[in-house]
C-alpha positions in Angstrom: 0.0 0.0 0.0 3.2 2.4 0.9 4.5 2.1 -2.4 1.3 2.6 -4.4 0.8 6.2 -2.2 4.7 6.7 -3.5 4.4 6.2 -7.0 0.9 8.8 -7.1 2.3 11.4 -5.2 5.8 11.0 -7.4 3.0 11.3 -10.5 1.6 13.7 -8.9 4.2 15.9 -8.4 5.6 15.1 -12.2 2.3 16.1 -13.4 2.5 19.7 -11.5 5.7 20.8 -12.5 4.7 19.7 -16.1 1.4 21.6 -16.4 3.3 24.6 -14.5 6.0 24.7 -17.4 2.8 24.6 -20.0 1.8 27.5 -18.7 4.5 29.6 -18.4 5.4 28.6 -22.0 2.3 29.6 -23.3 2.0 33.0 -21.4 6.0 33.7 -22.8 3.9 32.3 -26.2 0.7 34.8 -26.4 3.4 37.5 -25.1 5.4 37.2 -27.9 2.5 37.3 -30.5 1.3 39.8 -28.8 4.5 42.1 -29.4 4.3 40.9 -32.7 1.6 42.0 -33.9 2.2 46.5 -34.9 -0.2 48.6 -33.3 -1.6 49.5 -36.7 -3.1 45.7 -36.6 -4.9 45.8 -33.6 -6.0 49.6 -34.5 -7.5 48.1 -37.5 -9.4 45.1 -36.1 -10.5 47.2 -32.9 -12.0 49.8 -35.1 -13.5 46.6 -37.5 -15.2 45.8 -34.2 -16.5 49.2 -32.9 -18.1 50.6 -36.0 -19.5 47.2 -37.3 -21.3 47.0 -33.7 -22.5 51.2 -34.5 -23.4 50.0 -37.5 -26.0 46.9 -36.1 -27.3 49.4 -33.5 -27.6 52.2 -36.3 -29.5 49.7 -38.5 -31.6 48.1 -35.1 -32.9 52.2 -34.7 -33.6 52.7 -38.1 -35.7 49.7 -38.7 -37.4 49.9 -35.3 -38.4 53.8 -36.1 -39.6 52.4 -40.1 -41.8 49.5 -38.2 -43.5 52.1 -35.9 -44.4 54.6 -38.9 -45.8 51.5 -40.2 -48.3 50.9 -37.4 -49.2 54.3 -36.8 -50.4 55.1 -40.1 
């Protein structure tokens, strides 16, 4: 029974320090790409973003105020 409690803590203890390395090498990883990537990128794809959502709620207004007309005439 001793040596079964050995050998899972051992594993145990392997399979820390391994998932502890993953994740410092992926957070060195997204870092990286992060620094990468020119500010003129994420300029672009923030501004994508923001005025595609404007343009939704712009088009949610419009149609809203065309289906009232509608009804009140």
């Amino acid at each position: 029974m001793t040596n079964i409690d050995g050998v899972i803590i051992i594993l145990g203890l392997a399979y820390g320090i391994y998932k502890f390395y993953e994740l410092s090498t992926r957070r060195k990883d997204r870092e990286a790409m992060i620094e990468k990537m020119s500010c003129g990128e994420i300029l672009y794809f923030s501004l994508m973003l923001l005025f595609g959502g404007l343009g939704l709620v712009i088009g949610y207004v419009i149609d809203q105020k065309k289906t009232t007309k509608e009804y009140d005439t």
